[in-house]
Phi, psi and omega in degrees: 000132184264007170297002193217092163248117173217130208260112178254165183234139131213146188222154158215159178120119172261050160256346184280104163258097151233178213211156156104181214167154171309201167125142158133047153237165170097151152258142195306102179263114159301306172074341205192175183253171164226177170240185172286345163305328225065349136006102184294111183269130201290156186241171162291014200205112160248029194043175190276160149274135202297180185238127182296155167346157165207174205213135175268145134243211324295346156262041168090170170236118180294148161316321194299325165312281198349299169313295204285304168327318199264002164275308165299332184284337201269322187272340175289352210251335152284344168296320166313282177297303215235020191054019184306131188325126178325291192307340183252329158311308176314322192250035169262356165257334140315318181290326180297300169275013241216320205212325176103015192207145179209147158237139169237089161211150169280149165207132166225176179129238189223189185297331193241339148211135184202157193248095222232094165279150181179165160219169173226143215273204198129071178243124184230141163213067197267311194286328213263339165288328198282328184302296181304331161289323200272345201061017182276328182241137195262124178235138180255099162319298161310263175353311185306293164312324168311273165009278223282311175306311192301289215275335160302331205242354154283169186290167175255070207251005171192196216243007175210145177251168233230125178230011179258054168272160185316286196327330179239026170268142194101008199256301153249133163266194173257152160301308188232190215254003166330331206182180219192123165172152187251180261278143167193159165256114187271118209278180176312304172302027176274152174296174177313297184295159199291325179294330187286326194257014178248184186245055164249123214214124153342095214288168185271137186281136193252158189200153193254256214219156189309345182289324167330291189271015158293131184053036172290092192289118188339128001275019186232093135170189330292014223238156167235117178242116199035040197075343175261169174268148187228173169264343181205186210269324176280322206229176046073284176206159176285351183293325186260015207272105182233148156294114161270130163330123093018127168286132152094358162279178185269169185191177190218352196193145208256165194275343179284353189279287185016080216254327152250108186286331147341321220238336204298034178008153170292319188274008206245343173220134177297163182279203183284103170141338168252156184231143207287101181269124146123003180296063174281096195080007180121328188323157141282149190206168201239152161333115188219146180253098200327132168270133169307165167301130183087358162276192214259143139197190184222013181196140174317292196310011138270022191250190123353138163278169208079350175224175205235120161328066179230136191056033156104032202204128164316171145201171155272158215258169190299171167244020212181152163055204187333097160351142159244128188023069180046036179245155172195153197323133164305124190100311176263320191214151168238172186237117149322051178341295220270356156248316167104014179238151183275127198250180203252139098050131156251160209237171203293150177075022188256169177270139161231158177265185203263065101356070198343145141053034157285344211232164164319176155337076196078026195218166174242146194272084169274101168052073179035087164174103165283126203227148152333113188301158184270000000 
């Protein structure tokens, strides 16, 4: 079943193509000038950060509601955990819902050398809203909002968040005795029938302290971790069981970057919330605890991802004239290596050139041709 994907990258080198982002929330802050060099130039304003989503639950989440809850709960929770900038979660929750996909990536350097992290979403709960109009499947509103409150408010214990916890069992059953199953997003591929379209799977057990999980049966105990019972002191599970780097230790990867773990070393990635600065090209880069719009740095990879390190200042990045370290708002704009400048988003079905961030919402520079990802 294909309802839950989530793919990450990190590439360097700007022969490497791929493209696209969310968009269109927050307002567009330039922070800056160009001069006659073409040069991104400090501005007098380096504008606010946009404020995240937010989802009413204390009466429940209506179906109609339902995509979008769970979009804001899935995009805030990188915001949360890995810092992504508010403004590029707002529009990973427009894109979720708009398509059931969302990309996310960055880059900075140059035309000859840049360093580009992101990752790409794929939640789609298109049959399983359609299986609930149709009556095969019962969906609890009340249940629902419960759901949706738990996963605002969860921890940050693995590189995506975890939604087959008690609190969202119940959300959809079956109408009739065909099938069986507790909380699920129902991917395209799911079967016709209700068993096909739930998910059943055991929620993972939550926990206030480890005394919670004695005799919590392998992987989930004996350890309490970000709130669930784990197998182990670190991690979740051992595929995910990593020593995360420290502020001020060396590193190669931020923990949302991570893309095979298999290969990872321990010393080689911060934990969650912190980032790796100064990794360039293969460098080592230390341990950092990301800055908001207006902190201090001396390299994007001290900001937020999303946002760009220009005159000594976090900011959000132009949307128009110069790159700020080869970055420009997500979503709205890509940077034009080989000009340095930003050019506005091409929309679906449009021509793209082979670019970082050239297309629109959610979409990919598929054979010069923004297209939805496959």
């Amino acid at each position: 079943m294909k309802s839950r994907q989530v793919q990450f990258w990190c590439v360097m080198g700007a022969a490497v193509v791929l493209a696209s982002c969310g968009g269109g929330s927050g307002a567009p802050a330039d922070g800056g000038r160009h001069d006659a060099s073409g040069s991104f130039q400090c501005g007098s304003d380096a504008g606010g950060e946009a404020t995240l989503s937010q989802v009413a639950v204390d009466h429940g989440v209506g179906i109609e509601q339902y995509a979008r809850a769970m979009s804001i709960a899935r995009c805030n929770y990188w915001s949360r955990c890995f810092g992504l900038a508010p403004y590029v979660a707002n529009e990973c929750v427009d894109a979720l819902v708009a398509l059931g996909t969302w990309n996310y990536l960055t880059c900075t350097g140059n035309a000859t050398e840049s360093t580009c992290r992101g990752l790409n979403v794929f939640y789609s709960s298109t049959a399983l809203l359609q299986a609930v109009s149709a009556g095969t499947v019962w969906y609890d509103s009340q249940r629902s909002g419960q759901c949706v409150a738990a996963l605002l408010a969860e921890g940050c214990g693995d590189y995506q968040l975890i939604e087959d916890i008690p609190a969202c069992t119940g959300v959809f059953t079956c109408a009739t005795d065909a099938g069986s199953g507790g909380a699920a997003d129902g991917g395209a591929d799911a079967g016709a029938t209700c068993a096909g379209l739930l998910l059943n799977v055991t929620p993972l057990r939550t926990c206030s302290t480890a005394a919670d999980c004695v005799g919590a049966a392998s992987p989930q105990g004996p350890y309490c971790v970000a709130g669930f019972c784990a197998a182990s002191q670190c991690e979740l599970s051992s595929r995910y069981c990593t020593a995360y780097a420290q502020v001020g230790q060396p590193c190669l990867n931020n923990a949302s970057n991570v893309v095979d773990y298999d290969v990872e070393t321990p010393t080689e990635t911060c934990a969650p919330g912190l980032a790796c600065s100064g990794a360039v090209d293969g460098g080592v880069g230390t341990c950092v605890t990301p800055q908001d719009v207006g902190g201090s740095c001396t390299r994007t990879s001290d900001c937020d991802p999303g946002l760009a390190c220009a005159c000594g200042i976090c900011q959000i990045p132009p949307t128009a004239g110069p790159c700020a370290d080869g970055l420009c708002k997500i979503g709205v704009a890509y940077c034009d290596f080989a000009s340095n400048v930003c050019k506005p988003v091409h929309p679906l079905g449009d021509s793209c050139p082979g670019v970082f961030n050239s297309c629109g919402p959610g979409l990919m520079c598929d054979v010069s041709t923004c297209q939805p990802p496959s």
